[in-house]
DRENTORKOL-3810 file (N, C-alpha, C; in nm, 4 decimals):
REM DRENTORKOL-3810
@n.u->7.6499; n.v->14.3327; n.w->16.8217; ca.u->7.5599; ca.v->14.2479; ca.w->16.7473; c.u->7.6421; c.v->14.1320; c.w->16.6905
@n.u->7.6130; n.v->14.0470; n.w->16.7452; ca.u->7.6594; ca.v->13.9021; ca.w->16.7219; c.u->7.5577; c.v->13.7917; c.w->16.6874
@n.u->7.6337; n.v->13.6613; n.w->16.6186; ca.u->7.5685; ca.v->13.5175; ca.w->16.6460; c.u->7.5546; c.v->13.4851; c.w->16.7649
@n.u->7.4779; n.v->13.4482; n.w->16.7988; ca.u->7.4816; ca.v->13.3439; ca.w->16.9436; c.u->7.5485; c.v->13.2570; c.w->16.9634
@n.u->7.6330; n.v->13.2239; n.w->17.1005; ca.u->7.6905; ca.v->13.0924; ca.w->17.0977; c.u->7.6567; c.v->12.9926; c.w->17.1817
@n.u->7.7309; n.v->12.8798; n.w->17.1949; ca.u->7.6382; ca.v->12.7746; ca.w->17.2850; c.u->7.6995; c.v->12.7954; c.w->17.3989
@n.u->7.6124; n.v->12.7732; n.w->17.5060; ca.u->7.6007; ca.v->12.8392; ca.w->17.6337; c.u->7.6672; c.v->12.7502; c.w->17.7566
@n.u->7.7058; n.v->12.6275; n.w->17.6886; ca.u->7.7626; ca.v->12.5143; ca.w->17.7246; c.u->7.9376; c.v->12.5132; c.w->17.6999
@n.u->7.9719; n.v->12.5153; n.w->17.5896; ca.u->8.0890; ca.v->12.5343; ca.w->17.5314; c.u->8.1434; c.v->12.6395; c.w->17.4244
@n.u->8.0582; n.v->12.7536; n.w->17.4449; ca.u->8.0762; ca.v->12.8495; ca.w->17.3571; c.u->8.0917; c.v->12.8850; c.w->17.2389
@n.u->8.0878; n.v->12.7437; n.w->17.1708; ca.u->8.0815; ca.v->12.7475; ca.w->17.0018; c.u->7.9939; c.v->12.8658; c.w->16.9348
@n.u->8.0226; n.v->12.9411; n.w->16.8521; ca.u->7.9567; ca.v->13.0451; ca.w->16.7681; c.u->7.8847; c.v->12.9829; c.w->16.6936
@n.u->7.7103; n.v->12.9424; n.w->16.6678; ca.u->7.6358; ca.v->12.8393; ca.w->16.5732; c.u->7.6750; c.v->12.9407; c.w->16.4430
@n.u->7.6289; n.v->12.8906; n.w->16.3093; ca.u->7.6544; ca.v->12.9354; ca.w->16.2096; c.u->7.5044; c.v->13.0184; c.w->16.1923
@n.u->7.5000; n.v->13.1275; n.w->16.1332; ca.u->7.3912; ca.v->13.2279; ca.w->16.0706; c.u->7.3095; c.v->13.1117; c.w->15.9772
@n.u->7.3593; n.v->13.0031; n.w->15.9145; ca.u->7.2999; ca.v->12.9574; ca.w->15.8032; c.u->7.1817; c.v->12.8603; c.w->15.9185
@n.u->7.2133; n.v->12.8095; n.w->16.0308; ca.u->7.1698; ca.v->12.7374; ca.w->16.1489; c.u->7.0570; c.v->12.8322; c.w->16.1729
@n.u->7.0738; n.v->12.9238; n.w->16.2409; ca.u->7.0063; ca.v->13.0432; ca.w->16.2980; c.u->6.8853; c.v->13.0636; c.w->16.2160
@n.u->6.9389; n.v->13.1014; n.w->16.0576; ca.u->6.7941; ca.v->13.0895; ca.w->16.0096; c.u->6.7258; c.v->13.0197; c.w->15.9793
@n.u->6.7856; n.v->12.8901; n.w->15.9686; ca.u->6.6636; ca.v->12.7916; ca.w->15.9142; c.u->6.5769; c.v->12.7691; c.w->16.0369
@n.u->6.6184; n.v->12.7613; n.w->16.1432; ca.u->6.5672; ca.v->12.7379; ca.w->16.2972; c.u->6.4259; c.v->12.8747; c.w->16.2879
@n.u->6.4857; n.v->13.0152; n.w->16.2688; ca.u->6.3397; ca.v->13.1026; ca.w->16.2755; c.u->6.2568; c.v->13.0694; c.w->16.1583
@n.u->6.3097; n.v->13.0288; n.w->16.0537; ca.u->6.1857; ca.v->13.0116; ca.w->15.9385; c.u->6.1183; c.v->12.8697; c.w->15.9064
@n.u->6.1950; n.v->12.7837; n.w->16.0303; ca.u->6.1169; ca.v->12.6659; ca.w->16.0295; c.u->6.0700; c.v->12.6444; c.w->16.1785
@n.u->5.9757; n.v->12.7710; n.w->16.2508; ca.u->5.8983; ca.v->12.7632; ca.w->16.3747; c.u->5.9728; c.v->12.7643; c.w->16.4509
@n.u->6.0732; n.v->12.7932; n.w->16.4298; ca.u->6.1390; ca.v->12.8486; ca.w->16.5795; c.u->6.2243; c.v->12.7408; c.w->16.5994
@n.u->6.2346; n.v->12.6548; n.w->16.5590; ca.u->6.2522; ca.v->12.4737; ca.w->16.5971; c.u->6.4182; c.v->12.5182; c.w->16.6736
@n.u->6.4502; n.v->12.4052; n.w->16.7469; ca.u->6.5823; ca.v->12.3946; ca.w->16.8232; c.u->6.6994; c.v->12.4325; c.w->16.7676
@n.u->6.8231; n.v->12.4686; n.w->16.8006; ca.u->6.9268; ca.v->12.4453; ca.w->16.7392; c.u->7.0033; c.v->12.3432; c.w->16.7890
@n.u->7.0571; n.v->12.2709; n.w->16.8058; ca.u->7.2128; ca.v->12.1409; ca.w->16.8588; c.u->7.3138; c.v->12.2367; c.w->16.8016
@n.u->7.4537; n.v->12.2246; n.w->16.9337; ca.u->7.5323; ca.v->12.2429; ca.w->16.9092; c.u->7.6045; c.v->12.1607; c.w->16.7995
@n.u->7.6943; n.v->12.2320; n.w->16.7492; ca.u->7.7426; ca.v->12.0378; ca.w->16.6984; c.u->7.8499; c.v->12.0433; c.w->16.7589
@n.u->7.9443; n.v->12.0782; n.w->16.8659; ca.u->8.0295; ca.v->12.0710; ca.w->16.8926; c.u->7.9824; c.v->11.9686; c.w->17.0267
@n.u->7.9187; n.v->11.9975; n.w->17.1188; ca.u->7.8629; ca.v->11.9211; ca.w->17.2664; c.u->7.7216; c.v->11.8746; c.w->17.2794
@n.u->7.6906; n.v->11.8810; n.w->17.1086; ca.u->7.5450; ca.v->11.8885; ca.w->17.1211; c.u->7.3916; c.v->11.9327; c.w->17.2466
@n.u->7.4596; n.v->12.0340; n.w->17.3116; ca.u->7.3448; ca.v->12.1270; ca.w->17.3658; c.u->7.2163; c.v->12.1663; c.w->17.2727
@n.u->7.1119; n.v->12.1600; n.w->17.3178; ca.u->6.9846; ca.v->12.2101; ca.w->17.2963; c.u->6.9225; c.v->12.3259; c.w->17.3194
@n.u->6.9141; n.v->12.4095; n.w->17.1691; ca.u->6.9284; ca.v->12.5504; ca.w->17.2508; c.u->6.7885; c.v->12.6160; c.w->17.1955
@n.u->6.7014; n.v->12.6742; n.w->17.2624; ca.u->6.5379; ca.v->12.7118; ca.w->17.2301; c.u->6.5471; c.v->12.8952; c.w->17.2366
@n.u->6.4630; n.v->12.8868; n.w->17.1730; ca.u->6.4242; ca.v->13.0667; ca.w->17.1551; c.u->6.3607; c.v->13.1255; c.w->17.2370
@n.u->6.4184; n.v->13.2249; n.w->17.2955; ca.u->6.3614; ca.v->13.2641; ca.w->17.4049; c.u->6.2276; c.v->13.3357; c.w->17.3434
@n.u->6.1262; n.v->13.3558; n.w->17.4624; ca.u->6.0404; ca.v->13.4241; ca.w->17.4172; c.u->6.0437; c.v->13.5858; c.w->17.3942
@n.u->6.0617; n.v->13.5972; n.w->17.4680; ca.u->6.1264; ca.v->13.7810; ca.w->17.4617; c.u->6.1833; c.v->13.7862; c.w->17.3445
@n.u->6.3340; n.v->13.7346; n.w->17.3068; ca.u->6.3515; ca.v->13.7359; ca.w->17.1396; c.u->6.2572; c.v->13.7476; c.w->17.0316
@n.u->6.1438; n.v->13.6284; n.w->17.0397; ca.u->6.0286; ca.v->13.6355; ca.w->16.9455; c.u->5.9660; c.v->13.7667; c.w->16.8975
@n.u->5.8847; n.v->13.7930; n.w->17.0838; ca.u->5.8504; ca.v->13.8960; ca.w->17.0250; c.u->5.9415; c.v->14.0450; c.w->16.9860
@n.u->6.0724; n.v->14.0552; n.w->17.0009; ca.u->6.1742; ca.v->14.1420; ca.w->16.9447; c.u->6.1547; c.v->14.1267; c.w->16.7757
@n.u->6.1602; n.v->13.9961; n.w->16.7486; ca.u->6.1811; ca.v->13.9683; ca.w->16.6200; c.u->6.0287; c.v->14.0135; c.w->16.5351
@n.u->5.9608; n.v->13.9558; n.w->16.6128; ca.u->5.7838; ca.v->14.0044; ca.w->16.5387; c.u->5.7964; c.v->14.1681; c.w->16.5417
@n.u->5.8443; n.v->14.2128; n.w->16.6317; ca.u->5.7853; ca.v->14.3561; ca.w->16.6582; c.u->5.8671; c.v->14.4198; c.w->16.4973
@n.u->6.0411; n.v->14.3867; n.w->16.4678; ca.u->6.1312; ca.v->14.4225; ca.w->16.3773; c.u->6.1035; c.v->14.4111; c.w->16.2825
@n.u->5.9914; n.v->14.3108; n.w->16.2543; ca.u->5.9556; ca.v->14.2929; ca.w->16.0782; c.u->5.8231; c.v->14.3415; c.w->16.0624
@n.u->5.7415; n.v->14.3538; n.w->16.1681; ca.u->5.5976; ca.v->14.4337; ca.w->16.1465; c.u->5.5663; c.v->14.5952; c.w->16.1610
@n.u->5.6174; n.v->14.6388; n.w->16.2598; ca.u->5.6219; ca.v->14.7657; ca.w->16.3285; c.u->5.6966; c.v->14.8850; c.w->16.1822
@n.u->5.8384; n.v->14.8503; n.w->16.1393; ca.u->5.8885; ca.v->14.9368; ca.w->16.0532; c.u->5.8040; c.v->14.9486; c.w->15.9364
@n.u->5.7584; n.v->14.7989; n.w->15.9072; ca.u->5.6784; ca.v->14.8210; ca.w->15.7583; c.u->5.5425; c.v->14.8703; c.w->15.7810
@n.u->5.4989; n.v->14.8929; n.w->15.8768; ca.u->5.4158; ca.v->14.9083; ca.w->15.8900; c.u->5.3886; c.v->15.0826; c.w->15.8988
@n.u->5.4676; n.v->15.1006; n.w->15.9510; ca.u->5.5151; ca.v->15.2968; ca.w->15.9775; c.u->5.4969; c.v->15.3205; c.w->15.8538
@n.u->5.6156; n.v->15.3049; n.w->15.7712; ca.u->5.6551; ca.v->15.3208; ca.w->15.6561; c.u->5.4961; c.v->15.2575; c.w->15.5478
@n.u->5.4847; n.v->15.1927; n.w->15.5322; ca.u->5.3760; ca.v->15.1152; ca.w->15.4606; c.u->5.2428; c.v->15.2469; c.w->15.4461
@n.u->5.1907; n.v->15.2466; n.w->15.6033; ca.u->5.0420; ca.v->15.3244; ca.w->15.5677; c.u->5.0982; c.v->15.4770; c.w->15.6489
@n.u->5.1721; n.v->15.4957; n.w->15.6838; ca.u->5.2237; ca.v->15.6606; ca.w->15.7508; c.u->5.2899; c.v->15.7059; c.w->15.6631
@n.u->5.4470; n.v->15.7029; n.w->15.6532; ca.u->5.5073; ca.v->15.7861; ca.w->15.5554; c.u->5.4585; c.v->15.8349; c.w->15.4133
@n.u->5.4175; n.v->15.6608; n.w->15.3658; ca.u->5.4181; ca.v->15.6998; ca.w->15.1966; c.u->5.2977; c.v->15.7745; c.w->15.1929
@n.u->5.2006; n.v->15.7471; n.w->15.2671; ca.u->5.0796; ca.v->15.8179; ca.w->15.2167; c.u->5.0782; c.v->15.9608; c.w->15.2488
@n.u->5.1966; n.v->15.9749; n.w->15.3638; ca.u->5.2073; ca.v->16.1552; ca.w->15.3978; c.u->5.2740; c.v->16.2212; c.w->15.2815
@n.u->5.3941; n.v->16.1275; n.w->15.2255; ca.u->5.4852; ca.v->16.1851; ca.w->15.1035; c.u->5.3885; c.v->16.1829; c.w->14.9595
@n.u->5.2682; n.v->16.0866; n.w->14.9595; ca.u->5.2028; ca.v->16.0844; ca.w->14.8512; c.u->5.2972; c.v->16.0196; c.w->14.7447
@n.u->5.3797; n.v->15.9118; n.w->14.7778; ca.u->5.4489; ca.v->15.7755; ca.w->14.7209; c.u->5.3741; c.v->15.6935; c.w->14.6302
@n.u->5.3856; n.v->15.6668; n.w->14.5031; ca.u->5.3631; ca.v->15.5778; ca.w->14.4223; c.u->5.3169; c.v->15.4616; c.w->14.5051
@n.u->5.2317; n.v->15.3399; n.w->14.4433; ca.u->5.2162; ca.v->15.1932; ca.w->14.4992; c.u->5.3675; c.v->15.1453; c.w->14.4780
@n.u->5.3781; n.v->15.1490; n.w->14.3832; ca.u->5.4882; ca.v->15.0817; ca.w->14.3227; c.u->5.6047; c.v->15.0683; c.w->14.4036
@n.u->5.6029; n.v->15.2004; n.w->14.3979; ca.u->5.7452; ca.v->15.2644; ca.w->14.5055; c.u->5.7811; c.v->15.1872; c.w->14.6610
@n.u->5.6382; n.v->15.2446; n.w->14.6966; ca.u->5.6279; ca.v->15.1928; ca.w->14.8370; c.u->5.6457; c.v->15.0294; c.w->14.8562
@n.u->5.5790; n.v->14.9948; n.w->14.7546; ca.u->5.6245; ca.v->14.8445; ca.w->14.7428; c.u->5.7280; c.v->14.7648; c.w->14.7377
@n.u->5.7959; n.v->14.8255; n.w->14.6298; ca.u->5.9494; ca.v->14.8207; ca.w->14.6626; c.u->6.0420; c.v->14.8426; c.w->14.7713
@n.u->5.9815; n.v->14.9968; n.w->14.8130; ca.u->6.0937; ca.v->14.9954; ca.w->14.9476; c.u->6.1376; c.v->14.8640; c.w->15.0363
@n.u->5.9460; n.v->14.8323; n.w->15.0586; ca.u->5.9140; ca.v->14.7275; ca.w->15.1459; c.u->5.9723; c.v->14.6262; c.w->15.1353
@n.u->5.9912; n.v->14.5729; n.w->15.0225; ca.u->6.0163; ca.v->14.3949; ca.w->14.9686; c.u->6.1758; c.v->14.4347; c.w->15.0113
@n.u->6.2510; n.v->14.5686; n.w->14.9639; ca.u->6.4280; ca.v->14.5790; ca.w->14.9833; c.u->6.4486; c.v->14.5614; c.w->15.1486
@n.u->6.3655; n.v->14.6522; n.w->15.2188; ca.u->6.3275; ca.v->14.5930; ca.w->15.3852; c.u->6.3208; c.v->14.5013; c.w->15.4183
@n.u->6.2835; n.v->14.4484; n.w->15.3431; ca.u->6.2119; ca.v->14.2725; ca.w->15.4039; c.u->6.3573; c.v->14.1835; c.w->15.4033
@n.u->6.4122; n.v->14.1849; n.w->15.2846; ca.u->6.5365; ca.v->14.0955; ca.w->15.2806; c.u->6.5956; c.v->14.1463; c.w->15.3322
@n.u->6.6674; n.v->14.2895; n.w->15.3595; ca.u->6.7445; ca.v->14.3033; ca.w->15.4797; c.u->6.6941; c.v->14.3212; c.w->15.5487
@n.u->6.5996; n.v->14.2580; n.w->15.6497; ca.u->6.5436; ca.v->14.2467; ca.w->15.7575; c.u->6.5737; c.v->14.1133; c.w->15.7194
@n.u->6.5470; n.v->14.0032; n.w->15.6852; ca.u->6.5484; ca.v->13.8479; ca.w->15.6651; c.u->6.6855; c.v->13.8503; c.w->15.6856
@n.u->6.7899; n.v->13.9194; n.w->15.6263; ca.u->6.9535; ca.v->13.9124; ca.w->15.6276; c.u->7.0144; c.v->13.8823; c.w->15.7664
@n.u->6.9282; n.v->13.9570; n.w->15.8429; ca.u->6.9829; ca.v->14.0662; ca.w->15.9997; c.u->6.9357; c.v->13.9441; c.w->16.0806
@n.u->6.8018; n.v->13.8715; n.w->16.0995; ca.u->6.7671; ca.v->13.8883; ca.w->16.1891; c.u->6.8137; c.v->13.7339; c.w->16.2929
@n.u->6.8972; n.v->13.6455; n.w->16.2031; ca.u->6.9862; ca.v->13.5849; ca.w->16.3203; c.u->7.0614; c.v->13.6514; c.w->16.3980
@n.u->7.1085; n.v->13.7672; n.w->16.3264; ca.u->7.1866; ca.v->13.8229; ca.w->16.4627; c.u->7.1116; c.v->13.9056; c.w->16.5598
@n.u->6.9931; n.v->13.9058; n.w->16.5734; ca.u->6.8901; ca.v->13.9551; ca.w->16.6796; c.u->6.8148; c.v->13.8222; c.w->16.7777
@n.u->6.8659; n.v->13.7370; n.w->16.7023; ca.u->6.7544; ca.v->13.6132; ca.w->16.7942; c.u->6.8651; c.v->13.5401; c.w->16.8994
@n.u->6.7992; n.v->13.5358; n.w->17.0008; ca.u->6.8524; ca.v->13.4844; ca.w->17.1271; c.u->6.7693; c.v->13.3408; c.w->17.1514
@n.u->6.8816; n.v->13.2853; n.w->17.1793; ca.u->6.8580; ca.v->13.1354; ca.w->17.2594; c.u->6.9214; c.v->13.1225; c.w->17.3910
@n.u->6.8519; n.v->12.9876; n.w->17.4359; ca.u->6.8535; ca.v->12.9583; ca.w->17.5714; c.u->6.8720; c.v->12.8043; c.w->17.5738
@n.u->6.9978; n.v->12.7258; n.w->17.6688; ca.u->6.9740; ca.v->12.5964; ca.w->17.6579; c.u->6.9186; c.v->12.5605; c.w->17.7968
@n.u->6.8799; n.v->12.4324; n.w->17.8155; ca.u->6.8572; ca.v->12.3859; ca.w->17.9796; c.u->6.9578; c.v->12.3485; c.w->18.0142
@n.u->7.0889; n.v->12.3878; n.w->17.9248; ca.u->7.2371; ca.v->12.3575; ca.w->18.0638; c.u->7.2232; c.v->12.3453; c.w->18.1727
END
């Protein structure tokens, strides 16, 4: 589990790159080293949709309600999930340039 690098000249983009790119629509990354143009694959996407919906979602209406979990509780778990899920998930997203 790695950053991605550019596919052109192998530069490692920075995590801080990575995420602003998924939380602002996916938008491009540029190298800055050869400036390549690098797009999100689709397969990644839906990797990434499935990673932030699917767990909370188990957990959300299956577990807690089998364990009989507080709102509160469960709520919490969720939101501590969420940011480390938000933490992680440049290093799950794959790009692609038209090299």
């Amino acid at each position: 589990m790695s950053l991605q690098k550019c596919d052109k000249c192998n530069t490692q983009f920075k995590w801080s790159i990575i995420f602003k790119s998924l939380f602002l629509a996916h938008r491009p990354i540029q190298c800055n080293q050869c400036g390549t143009e690098h797009r999100i694959i689709f397969f990644s996407r839906v990797i990434l949709s499935f990673l932030s919906v699917i767990p909370l979602w188990i957990f959300g209406f299956i577990i807690s309600t089998q364990l009989s979990l507080s709102i509160s509780y469960t709520f919490s778990i969720m939101i501590i999930y969420g940011v480390f899920l938000f933490l992680l998930l440049p290093f799950f997203a794959k790009y692609n340039s038209e090299y």
